[in-house]
MARTOR-822130 format. One record per residue (C-alpha): residue number from 1; residue in three letters; x, y, z. Coordinates in nm, 2 decimals. Layout:
<atoms>
{atom NUM 'Ala' {X Y Z}} ...
</atoms>
This chain:
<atoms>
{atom 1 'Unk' {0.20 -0.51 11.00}} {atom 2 'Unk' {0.10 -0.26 10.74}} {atom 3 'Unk' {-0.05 -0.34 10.41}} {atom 4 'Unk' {0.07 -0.20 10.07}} {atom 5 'Unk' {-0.25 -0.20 9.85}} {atom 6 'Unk' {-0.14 -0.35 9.49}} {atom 7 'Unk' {-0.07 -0.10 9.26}} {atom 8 'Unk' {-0.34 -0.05 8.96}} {atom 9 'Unk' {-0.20 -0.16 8.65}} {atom 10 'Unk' {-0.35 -0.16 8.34}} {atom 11 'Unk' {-0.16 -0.48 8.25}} {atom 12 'Unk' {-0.45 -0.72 8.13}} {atom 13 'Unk' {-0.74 -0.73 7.97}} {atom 14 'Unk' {-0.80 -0.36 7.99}} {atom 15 'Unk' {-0.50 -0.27 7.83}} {atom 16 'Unk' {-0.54 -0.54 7.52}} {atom 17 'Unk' {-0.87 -0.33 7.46}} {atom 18 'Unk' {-0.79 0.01 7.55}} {atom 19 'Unk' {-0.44 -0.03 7.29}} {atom 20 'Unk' {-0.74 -0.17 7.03}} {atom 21 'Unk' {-0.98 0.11 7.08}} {atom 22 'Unk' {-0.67 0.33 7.03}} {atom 23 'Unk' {-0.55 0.17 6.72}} {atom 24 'Unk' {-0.90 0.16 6.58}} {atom 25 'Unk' {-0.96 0.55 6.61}} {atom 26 'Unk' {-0.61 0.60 6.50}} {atom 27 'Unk' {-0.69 0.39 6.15}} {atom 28 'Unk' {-1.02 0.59 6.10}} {atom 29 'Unk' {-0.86 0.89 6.13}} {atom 30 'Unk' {-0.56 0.82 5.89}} {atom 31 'Unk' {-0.88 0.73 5.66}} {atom 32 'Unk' {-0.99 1.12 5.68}} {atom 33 'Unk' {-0.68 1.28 5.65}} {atom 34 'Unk' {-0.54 1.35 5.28}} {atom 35 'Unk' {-0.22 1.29 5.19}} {atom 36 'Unk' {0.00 1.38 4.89}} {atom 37 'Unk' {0.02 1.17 4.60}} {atom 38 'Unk' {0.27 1.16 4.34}} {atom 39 'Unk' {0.14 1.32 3.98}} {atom 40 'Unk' {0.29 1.32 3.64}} {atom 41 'Unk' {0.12 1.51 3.36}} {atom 42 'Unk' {0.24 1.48 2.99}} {atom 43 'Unk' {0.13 1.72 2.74}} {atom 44 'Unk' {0.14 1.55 2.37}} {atom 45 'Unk' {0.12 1.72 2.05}} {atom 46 'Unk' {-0.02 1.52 1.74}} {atom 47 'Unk' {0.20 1.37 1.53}} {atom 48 'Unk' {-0.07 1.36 1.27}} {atom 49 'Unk' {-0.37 1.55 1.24}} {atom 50 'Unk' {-0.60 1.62 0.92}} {atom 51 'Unk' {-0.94 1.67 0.82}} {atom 52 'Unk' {-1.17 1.48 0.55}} {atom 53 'Unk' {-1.45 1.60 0.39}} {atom 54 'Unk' {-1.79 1.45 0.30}} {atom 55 'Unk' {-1.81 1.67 -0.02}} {atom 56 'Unk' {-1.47 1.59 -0.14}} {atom 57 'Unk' {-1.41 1.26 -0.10}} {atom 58 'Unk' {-1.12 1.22 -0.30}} {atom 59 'Unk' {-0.91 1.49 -0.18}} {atom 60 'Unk' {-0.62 1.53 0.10}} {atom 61 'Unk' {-0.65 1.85 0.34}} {atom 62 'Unk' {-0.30 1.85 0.51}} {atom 63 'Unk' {-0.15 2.17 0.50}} {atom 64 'Unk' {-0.46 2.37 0.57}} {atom 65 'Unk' {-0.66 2.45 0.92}} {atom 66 'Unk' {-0.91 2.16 1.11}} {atom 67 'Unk' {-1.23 2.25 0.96}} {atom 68 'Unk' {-1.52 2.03 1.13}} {atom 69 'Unk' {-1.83 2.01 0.99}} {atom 70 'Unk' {-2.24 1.89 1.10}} {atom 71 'Unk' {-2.50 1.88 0.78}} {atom 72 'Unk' {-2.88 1.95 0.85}} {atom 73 'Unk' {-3.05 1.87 0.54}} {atom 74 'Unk' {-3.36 1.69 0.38}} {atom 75 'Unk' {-3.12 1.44 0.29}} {atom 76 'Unk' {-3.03 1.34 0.64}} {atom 77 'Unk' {-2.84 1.48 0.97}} {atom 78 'Unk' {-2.42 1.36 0.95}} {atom 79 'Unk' {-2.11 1.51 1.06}} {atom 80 'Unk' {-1.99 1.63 0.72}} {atom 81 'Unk' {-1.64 1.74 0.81}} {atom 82 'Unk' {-1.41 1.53 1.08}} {atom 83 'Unk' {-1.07 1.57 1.23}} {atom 84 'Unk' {-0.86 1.29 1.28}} {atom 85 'Unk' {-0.56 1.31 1.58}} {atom 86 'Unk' {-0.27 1.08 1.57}} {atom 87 'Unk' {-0.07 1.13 1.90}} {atom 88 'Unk' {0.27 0.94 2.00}} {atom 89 'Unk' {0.24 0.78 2.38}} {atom 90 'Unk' {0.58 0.60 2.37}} {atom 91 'Unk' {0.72 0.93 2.59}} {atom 92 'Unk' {0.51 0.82 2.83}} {atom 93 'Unk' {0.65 0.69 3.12}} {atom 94 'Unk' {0.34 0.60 3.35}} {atom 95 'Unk' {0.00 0.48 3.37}} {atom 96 'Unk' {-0.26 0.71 3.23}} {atom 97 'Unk' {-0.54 0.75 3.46}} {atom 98 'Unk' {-0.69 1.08 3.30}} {atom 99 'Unk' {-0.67 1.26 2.99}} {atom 100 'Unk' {-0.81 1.60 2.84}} {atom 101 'Unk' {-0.80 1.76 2.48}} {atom 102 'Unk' {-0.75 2.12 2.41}} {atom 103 'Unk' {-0.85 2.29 2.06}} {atom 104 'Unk' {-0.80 2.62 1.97}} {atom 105 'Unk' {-1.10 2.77 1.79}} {atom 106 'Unk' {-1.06 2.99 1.50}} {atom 107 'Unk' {-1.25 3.32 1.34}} {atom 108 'Unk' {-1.18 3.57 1.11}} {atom 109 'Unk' {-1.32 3.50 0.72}} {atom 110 'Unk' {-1.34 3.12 0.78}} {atom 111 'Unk' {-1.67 3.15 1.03}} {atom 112 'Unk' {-1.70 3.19 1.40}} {atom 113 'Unk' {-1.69 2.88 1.59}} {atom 114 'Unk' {-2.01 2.76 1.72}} {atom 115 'Unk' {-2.13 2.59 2.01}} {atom 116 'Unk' {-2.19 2.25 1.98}} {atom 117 'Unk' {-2.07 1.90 2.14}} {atom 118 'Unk' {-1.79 1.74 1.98}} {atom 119 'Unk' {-1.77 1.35 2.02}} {atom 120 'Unk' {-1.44 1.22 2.09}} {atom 121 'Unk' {-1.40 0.84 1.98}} {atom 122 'Unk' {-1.12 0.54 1.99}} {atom 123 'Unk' {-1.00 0.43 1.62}} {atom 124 'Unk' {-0.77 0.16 1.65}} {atom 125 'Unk' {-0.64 0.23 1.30}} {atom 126 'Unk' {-0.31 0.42 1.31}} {atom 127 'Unk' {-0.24 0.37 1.00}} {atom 128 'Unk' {-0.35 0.62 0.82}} {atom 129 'Unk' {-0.12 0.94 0.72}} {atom 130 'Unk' {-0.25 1.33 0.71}} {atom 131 'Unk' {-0.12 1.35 0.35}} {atom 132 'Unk' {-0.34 1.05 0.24}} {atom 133 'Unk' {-0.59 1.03 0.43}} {atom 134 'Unk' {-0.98 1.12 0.19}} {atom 135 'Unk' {-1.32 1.09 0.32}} {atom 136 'Unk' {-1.44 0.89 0.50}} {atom 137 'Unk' {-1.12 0.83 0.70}} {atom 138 'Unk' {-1.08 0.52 0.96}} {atom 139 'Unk' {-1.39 0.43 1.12}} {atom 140 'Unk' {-1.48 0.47 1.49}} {atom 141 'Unk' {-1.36 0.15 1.73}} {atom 142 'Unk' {-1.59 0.21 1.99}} {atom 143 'Unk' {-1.85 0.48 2.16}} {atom 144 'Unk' {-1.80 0.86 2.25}} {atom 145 'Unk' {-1.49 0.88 2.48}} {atom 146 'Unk' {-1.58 1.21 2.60}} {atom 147 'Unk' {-1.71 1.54 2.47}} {atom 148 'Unk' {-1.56 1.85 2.34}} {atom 149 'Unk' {-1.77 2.16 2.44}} {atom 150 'Unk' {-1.75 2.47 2.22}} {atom 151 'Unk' {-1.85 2.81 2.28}} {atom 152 'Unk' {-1.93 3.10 1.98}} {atom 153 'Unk' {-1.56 3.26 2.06}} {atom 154 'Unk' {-1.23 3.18 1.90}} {atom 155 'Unk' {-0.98 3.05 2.15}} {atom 156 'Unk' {-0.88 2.79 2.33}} {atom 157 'Unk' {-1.16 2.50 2.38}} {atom 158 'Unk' {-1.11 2.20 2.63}} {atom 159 'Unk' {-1.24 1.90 2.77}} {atom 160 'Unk' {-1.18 1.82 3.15}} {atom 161 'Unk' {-0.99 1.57 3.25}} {atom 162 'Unk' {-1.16 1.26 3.17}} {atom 163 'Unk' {-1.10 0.90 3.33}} {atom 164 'Unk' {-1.25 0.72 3.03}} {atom 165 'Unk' {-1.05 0.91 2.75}} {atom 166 'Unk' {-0.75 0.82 3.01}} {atom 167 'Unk' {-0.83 0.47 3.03}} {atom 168 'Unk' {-0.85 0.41 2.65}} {atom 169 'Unk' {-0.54 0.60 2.58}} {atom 170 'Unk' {-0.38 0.37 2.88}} {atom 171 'Unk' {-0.50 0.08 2.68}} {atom 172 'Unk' {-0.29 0.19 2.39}} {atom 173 'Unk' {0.01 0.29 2.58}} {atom 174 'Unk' {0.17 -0.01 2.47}} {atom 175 'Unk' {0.10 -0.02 2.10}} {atom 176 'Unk' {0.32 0.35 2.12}} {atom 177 'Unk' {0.06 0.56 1.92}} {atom 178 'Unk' {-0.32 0.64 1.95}} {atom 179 'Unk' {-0.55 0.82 1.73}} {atom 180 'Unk' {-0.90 1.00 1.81}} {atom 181 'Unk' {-1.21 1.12 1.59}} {atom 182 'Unk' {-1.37 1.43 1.62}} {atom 183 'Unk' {-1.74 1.45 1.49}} {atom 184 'Unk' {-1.96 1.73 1.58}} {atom 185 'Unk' {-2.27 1.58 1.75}} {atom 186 'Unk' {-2.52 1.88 1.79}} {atom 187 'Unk' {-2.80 1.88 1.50}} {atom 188 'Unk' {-2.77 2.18 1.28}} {atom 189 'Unk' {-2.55 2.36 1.03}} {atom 190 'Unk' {-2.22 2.43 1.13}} {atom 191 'Unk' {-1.87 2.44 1.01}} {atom 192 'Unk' {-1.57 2.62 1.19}} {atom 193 'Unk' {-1.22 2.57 1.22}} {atom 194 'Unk' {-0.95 2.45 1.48}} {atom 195 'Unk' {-0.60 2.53 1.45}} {atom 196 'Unk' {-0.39 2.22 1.30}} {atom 197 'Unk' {-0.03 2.10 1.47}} {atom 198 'Unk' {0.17 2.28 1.17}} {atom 199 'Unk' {-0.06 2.62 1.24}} {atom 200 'Unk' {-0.09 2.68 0.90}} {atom 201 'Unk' {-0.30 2.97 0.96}} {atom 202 'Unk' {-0.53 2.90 0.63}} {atom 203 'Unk' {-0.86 2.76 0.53}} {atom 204 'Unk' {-0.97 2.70 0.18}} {atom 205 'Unk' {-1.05 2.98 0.01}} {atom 206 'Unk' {-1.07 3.20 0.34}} {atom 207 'Unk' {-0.84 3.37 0.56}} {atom 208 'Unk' {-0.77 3.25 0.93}} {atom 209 'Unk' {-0.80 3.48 1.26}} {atom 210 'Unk' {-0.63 3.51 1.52}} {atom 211 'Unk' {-0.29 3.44 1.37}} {atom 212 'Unk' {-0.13 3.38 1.67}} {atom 213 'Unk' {-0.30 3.03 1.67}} {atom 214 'Unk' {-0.23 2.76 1.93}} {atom 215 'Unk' {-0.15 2.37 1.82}} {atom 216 'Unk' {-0.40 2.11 1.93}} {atom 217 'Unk' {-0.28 1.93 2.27}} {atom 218 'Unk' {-0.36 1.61 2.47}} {atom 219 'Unk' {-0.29 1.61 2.82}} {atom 220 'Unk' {-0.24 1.28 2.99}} {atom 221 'Unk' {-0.22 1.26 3.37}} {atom 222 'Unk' {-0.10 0.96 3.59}} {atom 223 'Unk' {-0.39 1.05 3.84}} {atom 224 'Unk' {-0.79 1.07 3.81}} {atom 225 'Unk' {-0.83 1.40 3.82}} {atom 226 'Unk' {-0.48 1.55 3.74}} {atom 227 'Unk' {-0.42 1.67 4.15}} {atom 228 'Unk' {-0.13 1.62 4.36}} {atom 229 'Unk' {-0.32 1.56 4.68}} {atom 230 'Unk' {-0.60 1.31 4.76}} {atom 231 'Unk' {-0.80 1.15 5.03}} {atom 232 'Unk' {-0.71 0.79 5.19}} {atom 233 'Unk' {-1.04 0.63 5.19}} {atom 234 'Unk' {-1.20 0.33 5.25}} {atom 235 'Unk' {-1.23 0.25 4.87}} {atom 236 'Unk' {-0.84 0.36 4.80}} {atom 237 'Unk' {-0.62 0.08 4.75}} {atom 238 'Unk' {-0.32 0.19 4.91}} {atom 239 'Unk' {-0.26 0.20 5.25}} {atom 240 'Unk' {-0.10 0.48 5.42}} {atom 241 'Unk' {0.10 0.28 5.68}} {atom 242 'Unk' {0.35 0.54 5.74}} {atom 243 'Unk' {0.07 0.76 5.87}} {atom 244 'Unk' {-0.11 0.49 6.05}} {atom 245 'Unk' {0.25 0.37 6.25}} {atom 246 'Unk' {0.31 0.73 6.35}} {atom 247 'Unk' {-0.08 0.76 6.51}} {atom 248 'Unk' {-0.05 0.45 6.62}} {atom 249 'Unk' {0.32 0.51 6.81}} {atom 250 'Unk' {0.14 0.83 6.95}} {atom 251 'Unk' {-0.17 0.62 7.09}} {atom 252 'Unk' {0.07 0.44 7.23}} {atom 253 'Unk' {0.26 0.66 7.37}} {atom 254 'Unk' {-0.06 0.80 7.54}} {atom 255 'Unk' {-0.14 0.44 7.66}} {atom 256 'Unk' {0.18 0.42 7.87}} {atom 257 'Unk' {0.16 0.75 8.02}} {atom 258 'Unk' {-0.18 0.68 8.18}} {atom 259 'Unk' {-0.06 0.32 8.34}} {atom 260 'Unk' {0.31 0.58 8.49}} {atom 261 'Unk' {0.02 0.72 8.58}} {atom 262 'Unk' {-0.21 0.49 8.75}} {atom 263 'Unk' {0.11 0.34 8.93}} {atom 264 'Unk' {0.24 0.64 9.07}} {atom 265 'Unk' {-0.14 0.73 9.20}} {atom 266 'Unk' {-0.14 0.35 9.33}} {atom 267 'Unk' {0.20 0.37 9.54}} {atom 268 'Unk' {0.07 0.71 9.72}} {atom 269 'Unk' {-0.24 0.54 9.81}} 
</atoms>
């Protein structure tokens, strides 16, 4: 009487942990690959935006240029000129993860820019208005935001995007409106101008270059770094189960060929 030897199935214990194993490679490699993320960015113009001046307290610049100011003197190191931003966030329709501002520098009679570090800081009062607002205007609500980097030629200056700027401006998302002071930081003499959101073209007393000016923009971004594509990682929140169900149907897949396998070899044995 002949004898069939039993086919070798990979039906236990062997195939609980080989499916495991499987799985577990699958997962780490979904971790490594990067998907596509959606990304939304906004770009807001003030609604506001005005300078005051240290040396003319009393008086009301709207209408001209944003002339910024530092003061190195015997009599003490300030920011003697600062620019005041009021933007509207009510358009926008997302969480703000990231944010970055972008001046444009002006020349001509007014002075070259220079290149210093602009501090960027929260002021929780909106409301102020740019044809009231004197020296010394609303007061800072917190530390530098992020900085504003200038360099000695007229165009457009711009920070990156910044997750902390983002996160304040998130945490006034709801309130509608948000405003920002800009002091220069770097120790010296200096005093340049940024075009304003009406681009008046004008300075006091001076004349304004280049004419075709550009008006002051915030851009917020509903991811850290304002990409459409980032990496599934151990730290990301979000799982990518889509991804992980399709490796994970392949790994299968795989799994059950090598026990057709393993039968067909056992029944010619």
């Amino acid at each position: 009487m002949s004898q069939h030897k039993r086919p070798y199935l990979i039906g236990g214990p062997a195939t609980v942990l080989m499916v495991v194993l499987l799985m577990l490679v699958t997962a780490g490699v979904a971790n490594a690959i990067p998907r596509a993320e959606p990304n939304t960015n906004t770009v807001l113009v003030p609604v506001a935006d005005v300078y005051v001046d240290k040396a003319n307290s009393g008086t009301n610049f709207n209408g001209y240029a944003l002339d910024i100011a530092y003061s190195s003197s015997a009599g003490g190191n300030t920011p003697s000129k600062v620019v005041f931003l009021k933007v509207d966030l009510s358009s926008v329709g997302f969480p703000i993860q990231s944010a970055k501002l972008s001046m444009y520098a002006l020349g001509g009679s007014c002075g070259a820019p220079a290149a210093v570090n602009i501090g960027i800081f929260p002021v929780t009062d909106n409301t102020w208005t740019e044809t009231g607002l004197t020296w010394p205007g609303p007061t800072a609500s917190g530390g530098v935001l992020t900085t504003l980097t200038t360099t000695t030629t007229p165009g457009r200056q711009e920070t990156g995007f910044d997750t902390t700027l983002g996160a304040w401006l998130e945490s006034q998302r709801t309130g509608g409106v948000a405003t920002l002071r800009l002091e220069i930081t770097t120790v010296g003499n200096y005093d340049f101008l940024f075009d304003d959101r009406e681009q008046t073209g004008k300075g006091v007393g001076c004349a304004v270059s280049p004419l075709d000016t550009t008006q002051p923009q915030l851009t917020v971004s509903s991811t850290p770094n304002a990409v459409t594509l980032t990496t599934f990682g151990a730290a990301d929140p979000t799982v990518n189960w889509p991804l992980i169900v399709g490796l994970g149907a392949l790994a299968l897949f795989i799994a059950a060929g090598v026990v057709i396998y393993r039968r067909r070899a056992a029944a010619h044995a």
